[in-house]
C-alpha positions in Angstrom: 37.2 -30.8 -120.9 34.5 -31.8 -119.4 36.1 -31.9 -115.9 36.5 -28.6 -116.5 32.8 -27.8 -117.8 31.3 -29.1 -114.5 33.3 -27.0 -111.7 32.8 -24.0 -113.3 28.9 -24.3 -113.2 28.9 -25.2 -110.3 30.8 -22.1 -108.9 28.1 -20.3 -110.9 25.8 -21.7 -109.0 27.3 -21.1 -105.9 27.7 -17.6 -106.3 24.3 -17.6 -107.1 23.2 -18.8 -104.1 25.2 -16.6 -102.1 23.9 -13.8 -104.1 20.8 -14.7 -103.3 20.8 -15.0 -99.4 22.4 -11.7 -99.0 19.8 -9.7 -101.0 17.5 -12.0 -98.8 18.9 -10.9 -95.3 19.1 -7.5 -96.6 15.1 -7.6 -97.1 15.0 -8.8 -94.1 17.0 -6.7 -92.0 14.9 -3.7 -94.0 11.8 -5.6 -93.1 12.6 -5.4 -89.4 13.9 -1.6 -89.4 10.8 -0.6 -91.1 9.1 -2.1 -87.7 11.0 -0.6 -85.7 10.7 2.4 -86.6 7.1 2.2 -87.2 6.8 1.3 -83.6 9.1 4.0 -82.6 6.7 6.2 -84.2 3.8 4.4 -82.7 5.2 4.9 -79.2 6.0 8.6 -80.1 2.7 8.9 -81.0 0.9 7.4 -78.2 3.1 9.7 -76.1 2.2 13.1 -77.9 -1.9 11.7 -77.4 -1.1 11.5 -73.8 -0.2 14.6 -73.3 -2.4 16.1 -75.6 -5.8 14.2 -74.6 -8.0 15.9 -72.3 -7.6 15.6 -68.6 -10.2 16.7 -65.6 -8.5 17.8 -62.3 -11.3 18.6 -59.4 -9.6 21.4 -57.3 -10.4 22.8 -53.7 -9.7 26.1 -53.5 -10.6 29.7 -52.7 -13.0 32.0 -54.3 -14.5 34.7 -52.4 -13.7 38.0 -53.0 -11.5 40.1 -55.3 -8.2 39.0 -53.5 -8.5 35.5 -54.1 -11.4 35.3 -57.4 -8.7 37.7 -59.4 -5.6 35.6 -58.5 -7.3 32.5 -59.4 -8.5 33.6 -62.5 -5.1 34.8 -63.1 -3.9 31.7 -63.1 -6.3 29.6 -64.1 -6.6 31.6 -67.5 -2.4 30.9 -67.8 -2.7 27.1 -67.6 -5.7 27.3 -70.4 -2.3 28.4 -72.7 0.1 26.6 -70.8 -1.6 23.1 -70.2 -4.2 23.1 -72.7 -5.8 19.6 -72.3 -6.0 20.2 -68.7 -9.5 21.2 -67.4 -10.2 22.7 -63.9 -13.6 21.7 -62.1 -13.5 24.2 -59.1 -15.3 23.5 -55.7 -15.1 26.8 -53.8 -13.6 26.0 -50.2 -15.4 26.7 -47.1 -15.1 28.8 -44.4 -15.4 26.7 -42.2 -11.6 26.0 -40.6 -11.2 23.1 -42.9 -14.3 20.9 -41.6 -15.4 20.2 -45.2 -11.9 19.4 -46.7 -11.4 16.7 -43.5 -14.9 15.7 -44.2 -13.7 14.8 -47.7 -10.8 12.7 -46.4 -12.5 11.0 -44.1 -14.6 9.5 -47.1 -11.9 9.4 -49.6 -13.1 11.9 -51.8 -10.4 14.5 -51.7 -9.6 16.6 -54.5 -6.6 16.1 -56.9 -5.3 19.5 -55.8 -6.4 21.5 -53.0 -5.4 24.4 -50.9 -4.1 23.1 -47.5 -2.6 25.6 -44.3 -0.7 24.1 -41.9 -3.5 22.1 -40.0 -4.5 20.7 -42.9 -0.8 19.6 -43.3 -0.3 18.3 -40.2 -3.4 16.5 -40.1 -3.4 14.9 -43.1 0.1 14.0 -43.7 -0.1 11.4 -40.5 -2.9 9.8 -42.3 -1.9 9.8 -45.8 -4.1 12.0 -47.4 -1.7 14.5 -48.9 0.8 14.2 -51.5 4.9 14.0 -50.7 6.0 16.8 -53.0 10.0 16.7 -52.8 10.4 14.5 -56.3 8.3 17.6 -57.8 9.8 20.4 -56.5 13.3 19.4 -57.4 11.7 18.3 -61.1 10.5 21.7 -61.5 13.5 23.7 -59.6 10.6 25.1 -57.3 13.8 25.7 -54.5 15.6 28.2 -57.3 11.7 30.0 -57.6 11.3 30.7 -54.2 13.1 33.8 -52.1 15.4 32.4 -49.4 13.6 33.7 -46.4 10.3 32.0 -47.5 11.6 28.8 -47.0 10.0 28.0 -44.2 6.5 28.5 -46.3 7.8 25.6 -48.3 8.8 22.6 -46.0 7.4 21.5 -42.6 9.5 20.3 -39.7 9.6 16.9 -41.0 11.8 18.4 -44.0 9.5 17.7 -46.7 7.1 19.3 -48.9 3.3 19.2 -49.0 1.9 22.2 -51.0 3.5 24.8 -53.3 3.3 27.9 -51.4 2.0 31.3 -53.0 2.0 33.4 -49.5 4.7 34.4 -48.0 5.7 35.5 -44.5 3.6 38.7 -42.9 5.7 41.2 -41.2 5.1 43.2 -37.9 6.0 47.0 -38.9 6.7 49.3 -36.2 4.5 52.6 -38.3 5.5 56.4 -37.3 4.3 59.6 -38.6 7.2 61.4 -39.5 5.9 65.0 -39.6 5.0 64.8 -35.6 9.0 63.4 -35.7 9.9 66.2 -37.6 8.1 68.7 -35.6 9.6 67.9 -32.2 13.0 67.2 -33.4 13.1 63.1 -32.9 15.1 61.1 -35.4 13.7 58.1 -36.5 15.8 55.7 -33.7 17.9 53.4 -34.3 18.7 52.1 -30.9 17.5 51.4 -27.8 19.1 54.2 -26.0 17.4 56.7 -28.7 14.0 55.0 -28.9 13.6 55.7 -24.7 14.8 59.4 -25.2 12.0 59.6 -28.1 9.6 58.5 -25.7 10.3 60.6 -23.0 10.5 63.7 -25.5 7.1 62.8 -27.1 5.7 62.5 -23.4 6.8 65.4 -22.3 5.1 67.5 -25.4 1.9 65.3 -24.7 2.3 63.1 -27.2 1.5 59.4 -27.3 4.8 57.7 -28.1 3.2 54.0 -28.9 -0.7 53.1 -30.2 -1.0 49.6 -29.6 -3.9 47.4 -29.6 -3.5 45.5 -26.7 -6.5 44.3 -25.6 -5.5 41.7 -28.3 -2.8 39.7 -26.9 -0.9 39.0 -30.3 0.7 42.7 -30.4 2.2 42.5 -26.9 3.8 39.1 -28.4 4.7 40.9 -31.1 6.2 43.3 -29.5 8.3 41.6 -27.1 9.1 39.4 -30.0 10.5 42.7 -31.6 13.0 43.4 -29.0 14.0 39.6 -28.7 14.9 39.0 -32.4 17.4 42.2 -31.8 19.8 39.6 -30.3 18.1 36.6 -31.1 16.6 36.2 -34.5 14.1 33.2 -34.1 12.5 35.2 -31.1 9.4 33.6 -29.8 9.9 30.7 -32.1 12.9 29.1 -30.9 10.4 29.0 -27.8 7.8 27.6 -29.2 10.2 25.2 -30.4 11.1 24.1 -27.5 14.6 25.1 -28.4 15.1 28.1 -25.8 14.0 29.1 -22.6 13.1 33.0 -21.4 16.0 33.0 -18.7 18.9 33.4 -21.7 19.8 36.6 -22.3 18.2 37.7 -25.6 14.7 37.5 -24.2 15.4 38.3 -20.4 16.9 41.8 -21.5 13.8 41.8 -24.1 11.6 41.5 -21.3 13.6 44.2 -19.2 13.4 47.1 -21.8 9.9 46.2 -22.3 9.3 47.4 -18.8 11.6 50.1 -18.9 9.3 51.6 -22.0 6.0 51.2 -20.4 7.1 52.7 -17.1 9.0 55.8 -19.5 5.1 56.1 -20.7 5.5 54.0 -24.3 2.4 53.2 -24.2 -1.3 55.1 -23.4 -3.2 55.1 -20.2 -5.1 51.5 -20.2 -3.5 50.6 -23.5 -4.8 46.7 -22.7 -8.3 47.8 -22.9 -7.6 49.7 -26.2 -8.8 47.9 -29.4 -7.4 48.2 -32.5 -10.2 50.9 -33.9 -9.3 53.1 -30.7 -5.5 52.1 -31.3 -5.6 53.3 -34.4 -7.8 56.3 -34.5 -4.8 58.3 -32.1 -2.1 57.4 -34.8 -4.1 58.5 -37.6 -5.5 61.5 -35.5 -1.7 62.9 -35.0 -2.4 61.8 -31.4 0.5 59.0 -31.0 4.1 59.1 -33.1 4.2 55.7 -33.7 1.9 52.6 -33.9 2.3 48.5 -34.3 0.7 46.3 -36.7 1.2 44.2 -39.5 2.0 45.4 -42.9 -2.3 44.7 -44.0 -1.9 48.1 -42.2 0.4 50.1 -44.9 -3.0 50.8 -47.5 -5.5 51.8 -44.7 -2.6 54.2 -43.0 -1.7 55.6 -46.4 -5.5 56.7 -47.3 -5.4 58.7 -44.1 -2.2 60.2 -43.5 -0.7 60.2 -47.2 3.4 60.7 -47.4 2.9 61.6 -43.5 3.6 57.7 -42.5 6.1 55.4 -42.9 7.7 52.6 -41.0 11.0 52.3 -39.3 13.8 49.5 -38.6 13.4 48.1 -35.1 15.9 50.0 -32.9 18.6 47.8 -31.8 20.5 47.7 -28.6 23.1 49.6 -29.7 24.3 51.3 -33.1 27.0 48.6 -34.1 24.2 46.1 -34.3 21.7 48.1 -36.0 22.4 47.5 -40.0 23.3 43.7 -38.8 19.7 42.7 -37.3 17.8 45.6 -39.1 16.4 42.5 -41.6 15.6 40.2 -38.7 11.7 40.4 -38.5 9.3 39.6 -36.5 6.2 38.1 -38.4 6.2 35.2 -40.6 4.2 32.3 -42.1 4.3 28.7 -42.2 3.9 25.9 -45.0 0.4 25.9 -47.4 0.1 26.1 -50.8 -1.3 24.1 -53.3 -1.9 20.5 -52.3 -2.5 17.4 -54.3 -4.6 14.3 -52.9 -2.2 11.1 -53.3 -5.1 9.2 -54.9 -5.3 11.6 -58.0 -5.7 9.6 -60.9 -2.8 11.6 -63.0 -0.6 12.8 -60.1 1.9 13.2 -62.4 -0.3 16.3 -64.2 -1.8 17.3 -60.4 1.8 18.1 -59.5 2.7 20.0 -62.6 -0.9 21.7 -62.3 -0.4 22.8 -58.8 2.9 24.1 -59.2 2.0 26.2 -62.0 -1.0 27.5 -59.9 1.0 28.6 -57.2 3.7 30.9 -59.3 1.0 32.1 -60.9 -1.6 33.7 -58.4 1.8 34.6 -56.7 2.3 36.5 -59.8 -0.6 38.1 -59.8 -0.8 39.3 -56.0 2.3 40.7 -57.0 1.8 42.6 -60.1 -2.2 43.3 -60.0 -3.3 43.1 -56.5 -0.1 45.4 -54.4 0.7 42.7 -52.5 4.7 41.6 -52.6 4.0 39.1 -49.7 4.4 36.1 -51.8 6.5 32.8 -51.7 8.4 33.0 -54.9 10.2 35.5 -57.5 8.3 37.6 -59.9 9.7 39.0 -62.8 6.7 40.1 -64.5 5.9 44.4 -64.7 3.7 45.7 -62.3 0.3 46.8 -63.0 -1.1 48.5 -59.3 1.9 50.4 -58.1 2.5 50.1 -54.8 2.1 52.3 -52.1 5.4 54.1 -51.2 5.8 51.9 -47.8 4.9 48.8 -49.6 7.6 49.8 -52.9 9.9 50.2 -49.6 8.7 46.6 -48.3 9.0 44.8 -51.6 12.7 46.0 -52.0 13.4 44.5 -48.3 11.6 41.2 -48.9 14.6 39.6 -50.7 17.2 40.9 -48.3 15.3 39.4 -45.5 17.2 37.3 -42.9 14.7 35.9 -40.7 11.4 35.9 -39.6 10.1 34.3 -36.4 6.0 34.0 -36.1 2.7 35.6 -35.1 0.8 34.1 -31.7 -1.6 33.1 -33.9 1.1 30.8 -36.1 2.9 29.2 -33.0 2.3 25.4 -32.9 2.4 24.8 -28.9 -1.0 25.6 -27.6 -0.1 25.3 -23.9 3.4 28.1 -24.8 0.7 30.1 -27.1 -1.3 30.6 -24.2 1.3 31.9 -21.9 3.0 33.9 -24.2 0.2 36.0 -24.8 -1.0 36.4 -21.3 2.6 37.0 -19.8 4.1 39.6 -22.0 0.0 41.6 -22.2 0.6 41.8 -18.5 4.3 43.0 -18.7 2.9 45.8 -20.1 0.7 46.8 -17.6 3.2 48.5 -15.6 3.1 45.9 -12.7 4.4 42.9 -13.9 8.1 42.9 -13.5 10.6 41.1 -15.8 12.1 38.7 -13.0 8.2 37.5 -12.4 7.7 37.2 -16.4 10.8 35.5 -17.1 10.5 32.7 -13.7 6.8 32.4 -14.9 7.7 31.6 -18.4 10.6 29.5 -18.1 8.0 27.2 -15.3 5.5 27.0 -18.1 8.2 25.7 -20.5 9.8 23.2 -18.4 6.4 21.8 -18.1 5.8 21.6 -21.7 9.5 19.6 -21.7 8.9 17.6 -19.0 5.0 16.2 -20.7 6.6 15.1 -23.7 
């Protein structure tokens, strides 16, 4: 019996025992969730102050006049809602062809963001002084924001990204005043063939068929670069490039028509003596049918000849081409933007700052200042209608396939220079094609041979 009596207390005890270490592990095991999870909320926490504590960004940018102050504010007054622990200190940027921005390199004290062109790119990306921006723009899907043919504003050659871009690519318009059209029974041209009959109709009724400016060398570029892009759409930048040479056939037969216009009468007596004020003054007088600028033109043209101007397609070669190269342009742009110094103390924020910046005083070019030459996609109403040509231009800006460049964009000093003094003398009227084409293609080896 008392065998008996023993064993069973101690299973009792036993059982408390194990009862014991069980409740035990389980208040321990609690103990240890409960920090756990107050460190999870610690660690959320100290996340959430992160972001939400108050950060100063020094930016370099532009602030001058109504076209950049109102964008800028724009934008800036966006980020207050968007990002608002993130305070701008603004230092105005110079005009001064980026001395003071190099200056500020030179003694490490760049900016976190600034605006940077293509010099400023180019110069500082060899020594380290501007941000890589690829991780950024494929964080933020800045590709899927930007139209396809602004592409180029947003890489260099090097395939990378430096700046977000706002601008996008200029365009050379080929203006014409349709009621002087109208009158002498010309249709807008759509070829070659039908843009050399114009001419010698509008000559024949004295009528100047072409203003052009071209005492400045970039329009006689621009328009040979118009007749080049008709079979070639890189036109004076495949060039530039390197890439091409004058002898193949898109810019030889560019070269030839050119030549053929002048000595059809295209252009007015000493038209390389005429500036753009004198230029100008015979379209808007009625006194020439058509005239060549860029589209900065469309609002001054508008204010003086109303629903009387428009602008035209270039004429291709031939008809069947036409609708296929008629959104080959000449004009463009090249990579700038928003910038952000690689020292910045929150790069992180700089990125996301100068990203936002960019869509927005895109935006508000777009919508408030009747400008649709911008880098990325706007969905937002329009305030400031547009002028009829510029509605017309904003509709073709995403069906855009190419753009080429301005003389003052191309990147080869030496090809820049001989560019614009070999195609302002083909049209003179004494300078033939065969001389322009062997004297370009010498300057070009040249450049290929030095490097």
């Amino acid at each position: 019996m008392k065998k008996y009596f023993t064993k069973a207390i101690i299973m009792v005890l036993v059982f408390i025992l194990a009862f014991s270490m069980v409740a035990c592990g389980n208040g321990k095991n609690a103990d240890i969730n409960k920090e756990e999870n107050i460190s999870a909320t610690q660690g959320k926490n100290n996340e959430e102050k992160e972001e939400s504590k108050p950060i100063k960004l020094r930016i370099y940018a532009q602030y001058a006049d109504d076209d950049t102050k109102v964008p800028y504010d724009y934008a800036l007054e966006a980020l207050k809602k968007e990002m608002p622990n993130v305070e701008l200190e603004l230092d105005v940027q110079a005009q001064d062809d980026g001395q003071k921005i190099k200056t500020y390199a030179a003694t490490g004290n760049l900016p976190d963001i600034f605006q940077a062109n293509l010099d400023i790119i180019n110069t500082f990306r060899t020594s380290n002084n501007i941000l890589v921006l690829d991780e950024y723009v494929e964080k933020f899907g800045f590709e899927e924001k930007m139209h396809p043919s602004a592409m180029n504003t947003l890489y260099t050659d090097d395939g990378h990204c430096y700046a977000f871009p706002y601008a996008g690519n200029e365009l050379v318009l080929l203006y014409y005043n349709k009621e002087i059209f109208e009158q002498n029974g010309v249709e807008v041209p759509k070829s070659y063939d039908q843009l050399l009959q114009a001419v010698k109709i509008f000559n024949s009724k004295g009528i100047i068929p072409l203003a052009l400016f071209a005492k400045e060398k970039w329009p006689c570029v621009a328009l040979f670069d118009i007749f080049a892009t008709r079979m070639e759409p890189q036109g004076i930048k495949k060039l530039d490039s390197g890439e091409g040479r004058v002898s193949e056939e898109s810019y030889t037969i560019a070269a030839q028509r050119i030549v053929e216009l002048v000595k059809a009468g295209l252009l007015p007596k000493g038209a390389t003596n005429l500036n753009y004020d004198q230029a100008a003054a015979l379209f808007r007088q009625g006194k020439a049918a058509m005239f060549l600028n860029g589209q900065w033109e469309i609002e001054a043209s508008t204010e003086v000849l109303g629903d009387k101007v428009d602008w035209m397609y270039y004429p291709a070669y031939d008809l069947s081409t036409y609708e296929s190269t008629k959104y080959a342009f000449s004009g463009g742009g090249g990579p700038s933007g928003y910038a952000v110094s690689p020292r910045a103390k929150y790069k992180d924020v700089a990125a996301e700052v100068a990203a936002f910046l960019s869509l927005k005083y895109a935006e508000c070019k777009y919508t408030m200042r009747g400008n649709p030459i911008i880098a990325t996609k706007v969905d937002a109403p329009i305030v400031k209608p547009y002028p009829p040509m510029m509605e017309k231009l904003s509709q073709d800006i995403p069906k855009i396939t190419s753009t080429t460049a301005f003389a003052w964009g191309l990147a080869n000093a030496k090809f820049k220079a001989a560019i614009e003094d070999h195609t302002q003398k083909l049209l003179t009227g004494f300078y033939s094609a065969e001389d322009f084409v062997k004297d370009m293609d010498k300057v070009l080896n040249e450049i290929a041979s030095s490097n």
